[in-house]
C-alpha positions as CSV (number, residue, x, y, z in Angstrom):
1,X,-46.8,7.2,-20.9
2,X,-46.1,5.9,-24.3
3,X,-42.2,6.9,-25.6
4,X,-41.8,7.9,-29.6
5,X,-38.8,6.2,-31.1
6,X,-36.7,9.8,-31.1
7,X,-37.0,9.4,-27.3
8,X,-35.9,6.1,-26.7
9,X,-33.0,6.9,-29.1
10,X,-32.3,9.6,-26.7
11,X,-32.3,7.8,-23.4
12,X,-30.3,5.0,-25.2
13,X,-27.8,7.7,-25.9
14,X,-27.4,9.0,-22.4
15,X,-27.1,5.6,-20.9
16,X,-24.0,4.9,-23.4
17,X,-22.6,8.0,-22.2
18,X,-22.7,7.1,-18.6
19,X,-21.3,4.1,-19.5
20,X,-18.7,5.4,-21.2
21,X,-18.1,8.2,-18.6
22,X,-17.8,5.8,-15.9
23,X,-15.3,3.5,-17.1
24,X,-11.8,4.5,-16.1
25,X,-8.3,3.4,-16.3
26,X,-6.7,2.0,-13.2
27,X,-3.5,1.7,-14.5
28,X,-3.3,5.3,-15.9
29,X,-2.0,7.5,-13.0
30,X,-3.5,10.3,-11.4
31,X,-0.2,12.2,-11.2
32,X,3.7,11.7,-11.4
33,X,6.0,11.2,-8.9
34,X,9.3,10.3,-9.2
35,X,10.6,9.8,-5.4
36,X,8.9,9.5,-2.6
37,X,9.3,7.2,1.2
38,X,7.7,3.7,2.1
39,X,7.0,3.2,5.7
40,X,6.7,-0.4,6.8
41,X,5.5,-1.5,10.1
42,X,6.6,-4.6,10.6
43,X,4.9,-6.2,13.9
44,X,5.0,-9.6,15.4
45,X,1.5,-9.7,14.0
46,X,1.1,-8.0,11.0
47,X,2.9,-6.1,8.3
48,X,1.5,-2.8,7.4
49,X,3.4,-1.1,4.4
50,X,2.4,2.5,3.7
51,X,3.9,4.6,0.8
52,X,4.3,8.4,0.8
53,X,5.4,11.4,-1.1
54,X,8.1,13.5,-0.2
55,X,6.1,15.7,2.0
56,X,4.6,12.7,4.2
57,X,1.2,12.4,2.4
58,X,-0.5,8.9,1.9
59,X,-0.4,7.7,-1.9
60,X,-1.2,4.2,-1.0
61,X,-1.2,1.6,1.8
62,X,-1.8,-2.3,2.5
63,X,-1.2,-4.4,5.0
64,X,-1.1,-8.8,5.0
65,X,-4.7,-8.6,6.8
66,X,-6.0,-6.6,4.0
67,X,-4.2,-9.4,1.7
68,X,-6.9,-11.9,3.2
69,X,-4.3,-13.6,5.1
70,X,-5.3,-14.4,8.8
71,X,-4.3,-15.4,11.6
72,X,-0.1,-16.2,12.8
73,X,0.3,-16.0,8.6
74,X,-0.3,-12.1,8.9
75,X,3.2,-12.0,10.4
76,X,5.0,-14.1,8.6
77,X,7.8,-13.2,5.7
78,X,5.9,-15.0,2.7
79,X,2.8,-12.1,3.8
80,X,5.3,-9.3,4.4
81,X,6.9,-10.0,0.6
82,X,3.0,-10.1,-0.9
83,X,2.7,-6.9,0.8
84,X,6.2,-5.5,-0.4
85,X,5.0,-6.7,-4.2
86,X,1.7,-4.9,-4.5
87,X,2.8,-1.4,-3.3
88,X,5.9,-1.8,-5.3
89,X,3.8,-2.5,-8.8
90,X,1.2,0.6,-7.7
91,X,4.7,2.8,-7.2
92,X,5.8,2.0,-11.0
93,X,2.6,2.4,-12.5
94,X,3.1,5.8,-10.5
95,X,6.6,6.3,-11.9
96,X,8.6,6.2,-9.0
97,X,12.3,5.8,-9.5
98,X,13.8,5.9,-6.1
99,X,12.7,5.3,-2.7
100,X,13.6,6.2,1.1
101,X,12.5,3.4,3.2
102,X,11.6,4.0,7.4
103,X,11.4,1.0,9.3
104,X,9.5,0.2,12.5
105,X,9.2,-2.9,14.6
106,X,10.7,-6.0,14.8
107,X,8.9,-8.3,12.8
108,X,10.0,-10.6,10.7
109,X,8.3,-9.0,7.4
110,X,11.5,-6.3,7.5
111,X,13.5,-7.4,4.9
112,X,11.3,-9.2,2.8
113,X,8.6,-6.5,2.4
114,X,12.1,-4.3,0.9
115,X,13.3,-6.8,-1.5
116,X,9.7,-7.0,-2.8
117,X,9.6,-3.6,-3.4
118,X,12.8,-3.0,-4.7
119,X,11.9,-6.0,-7.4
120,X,10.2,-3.4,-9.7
121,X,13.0,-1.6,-10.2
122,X,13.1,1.1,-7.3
123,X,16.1,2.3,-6.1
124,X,16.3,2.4,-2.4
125,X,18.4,5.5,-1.5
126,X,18.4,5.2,2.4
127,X,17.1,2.6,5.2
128,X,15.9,4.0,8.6
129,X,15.2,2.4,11.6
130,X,12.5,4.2,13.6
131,X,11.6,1.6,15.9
132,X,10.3,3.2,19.0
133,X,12.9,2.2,22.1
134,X,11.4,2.9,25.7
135,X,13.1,5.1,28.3
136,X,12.1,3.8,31.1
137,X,8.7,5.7,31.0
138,X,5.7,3.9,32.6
139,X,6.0,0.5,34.7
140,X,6.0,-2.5,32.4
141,X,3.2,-4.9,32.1
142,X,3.3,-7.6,34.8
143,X,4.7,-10.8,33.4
144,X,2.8,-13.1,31.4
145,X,2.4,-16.1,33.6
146,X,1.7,-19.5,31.2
């Protein structure tokens, strides 16, 4: 099938328009929020950081696996700031001014993964510890014999 010049024009046309279509801003925000709470889990392992709206819905979440670190450097305080850092520049492109923070675990990415967020210029209006504590529920593990 042989085109004509007027159709080639044409599918030149729509192919610039899907181009143009798909390109997007990532740094434009889908909508604005001005407060809103960051959850961090901070294990002996890893350091999951997971930020929320008001109402408890996900906006946006990493942890220092998904960072590409591996290994005993997951848990560390170096990954846990790196985490901290990225979800605190996706929260100001987002326009978030202040910040309640829930805390879980006892790793040592706690504190770090804070004071990377609140780097951007977040206030933090409250801290809340939420590790889970056993009451004597189910018998412990037997002890780890090395």
């Amino acid at each position: 099938m042989v085109k004509t010049k007027n159709e080639k024009e044409i599918v030149e046309e729509k192919d610039t328009q899907e181009v143009e279509a798909k390109i997007s801003t990532a740094k434009t925000p889908k909508k604005k929020i001005t407060s809103g709470i960051l959850f961090i889990d901070a294990t002996f392992n890893n350091t999951k950081v997971l930020f929320g709206d008001k109402l408890g819905n996900t906006l946006f979440w990493s942890s220092a696996g998904s960072l590409g670190f591996r290994g005993a450097k997951k848990g560390t305080p170096f990954a846990a700031s790196k985490v901290g850092d990225l979800i605190g520049e996706k929260a100001a492109v987002l326009g978030v001014k202040d910040s309640d923070v829930v805390v879980r675990g006892v790793g040592s990415g706690r504190e770090p993964a804070i004071r990377a967020f609140m780097a951007h210029g977040i206030d933090i209006t409250s801290i809340k510890d939420a590790t889970p504590v056993p009451h004597n529920g189910p018998k412990a593990k037997k002890p780890r014999r090395v």
